[in-house]
Phi, psi and omega in degrees: 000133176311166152244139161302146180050026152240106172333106178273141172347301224277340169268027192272345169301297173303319169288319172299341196252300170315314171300298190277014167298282247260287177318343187266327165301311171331273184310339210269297171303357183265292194334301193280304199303295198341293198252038137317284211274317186294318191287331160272328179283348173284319180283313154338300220263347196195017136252233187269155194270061190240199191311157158308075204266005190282322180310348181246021186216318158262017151285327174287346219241299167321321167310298165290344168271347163268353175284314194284337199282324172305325198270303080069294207218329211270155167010116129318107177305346215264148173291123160264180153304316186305298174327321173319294165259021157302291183315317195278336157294330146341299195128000000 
């Protein structure tokens, strides 16, 4: 019988292709907000001097690159085999 939610060897491919899917996003949003936020900080900077308002636009763009970088970089939530049978050797 499958166990739910545990990551078999043969999809270890398929998981390896998604993860760097997710880094190639990671960058693509680091890149495009960078020259967001510059491109709002230009328009800023030689129209009128009123509040910083570029500032709420690299606050939106910090929001999504940390979201995407955890999803990215941060912990694998997935169950393996090898974790499997760590536990059953434990005891």
């Amino acid at each position: 019988m499958a166990e739910e939610g545990i990551v078999k060897p043969e999809h270890a491919r398929e998981l390896a292709i998604q993860r760097l899917k997710m880094k190639q996003d990671f960058k693509g949003i680091a890149a495009g907000g960078t020259l967001a936020v510059l491109i709002c900080f230009l328009i800023w900077e030689f129209g009128d001097d009123s509040i910083p308002w570029p500032v709420w636009v690299a606050f939106g763009i910090a929001v999504a690159l940390v979201v995407q970088g955890w999803k990215a970089y941060g912990p694998s939530n997935r169950i393996t085999e090898a974790d499997v049978q760590r536990e059953i050797e434990r005891g």
